[in-house]
N, C-alpha and C positions, 0 to 999 in steps of 0.2 A: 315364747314372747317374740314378738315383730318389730324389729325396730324400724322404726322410717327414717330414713336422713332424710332431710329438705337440701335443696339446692344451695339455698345461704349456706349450711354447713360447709358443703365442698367448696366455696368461697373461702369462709373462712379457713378452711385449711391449707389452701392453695397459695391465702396470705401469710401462713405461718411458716410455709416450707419455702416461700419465696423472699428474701429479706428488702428487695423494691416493692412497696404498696403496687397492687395490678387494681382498676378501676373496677369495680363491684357489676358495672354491666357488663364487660368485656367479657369475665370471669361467665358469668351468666348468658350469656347467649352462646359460649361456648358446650357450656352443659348443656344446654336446651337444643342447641344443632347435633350433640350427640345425642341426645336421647332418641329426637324424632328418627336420625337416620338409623338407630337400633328398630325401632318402632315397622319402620317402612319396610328394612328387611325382613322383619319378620313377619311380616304380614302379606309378603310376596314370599314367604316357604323357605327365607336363605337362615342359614345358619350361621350367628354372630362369635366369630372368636377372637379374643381378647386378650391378646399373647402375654403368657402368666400371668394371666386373674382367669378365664374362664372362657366356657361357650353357653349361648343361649340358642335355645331350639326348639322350634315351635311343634307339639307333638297333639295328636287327634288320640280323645277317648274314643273307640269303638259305640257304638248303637247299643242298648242296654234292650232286656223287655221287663216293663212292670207290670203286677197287679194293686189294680185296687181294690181295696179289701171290702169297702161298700159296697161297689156296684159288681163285684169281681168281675170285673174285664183286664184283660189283657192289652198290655199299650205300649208300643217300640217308641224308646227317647230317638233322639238324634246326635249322634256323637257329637261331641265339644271339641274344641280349639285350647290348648294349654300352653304357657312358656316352660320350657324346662330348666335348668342350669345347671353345669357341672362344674366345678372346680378345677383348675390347672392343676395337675401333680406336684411340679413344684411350689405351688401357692400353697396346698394343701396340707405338705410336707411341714412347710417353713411354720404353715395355722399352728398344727399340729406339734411342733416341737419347743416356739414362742409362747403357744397358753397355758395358763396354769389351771385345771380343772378346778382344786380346789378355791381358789380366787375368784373362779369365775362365775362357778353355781354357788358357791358357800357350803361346801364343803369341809373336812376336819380333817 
């Protein structure tokens, strides 16, 4: 399952962790000048790291060759552009020793 956060969410949580109301644009164009500047480096080849949460990094599928089984011809894709993401170790750690498996998937 995929979960999306929206932007509001991060809003909303940035007012629950902060006990002064911060103005719902402020909050918001904050996120949105991070996200583009994530955006822009990765789209110029830099690798995004985010000291304990993680790195993003932009990784190429190789050229593939297909058949088609109609016409059987042979036909080379063109490799793809992917973000990757890994995990901080200690973020992963902390995941990892904080969740409850059973809680989480419904488990017994």
């Amino acid at each position: 399952m995929n979960k999306v956060i929206k932007r509001i969410t991060f809003w909303r949580m940035v007012n629950k962790k902060i006990p002064d109301s911060i103005n719902k644009k402020h909050v918001l164009s904050i996120i949105n000048i991070l996200f583009d500047e994530i955006s822009k480096d990765l789209f110029n080849g830099i690798d995004v790291k985010i000291k304990n949460f993680g790195t993003f990094k932009k990784d190429k599928y190789p050229p593939r060759k297909h058949m088609n089984f109609y016409t059987k011809e042979m036909s080379v894709s063109k490799g793809r552009n992917y973000i990757n993401f890994k995990l901080d170790r200690k973020f992963y750690k902390f995941l990892k020793e904080s969740l409850d498996p059973c809680k989480t998937f419904g488990g017994g």
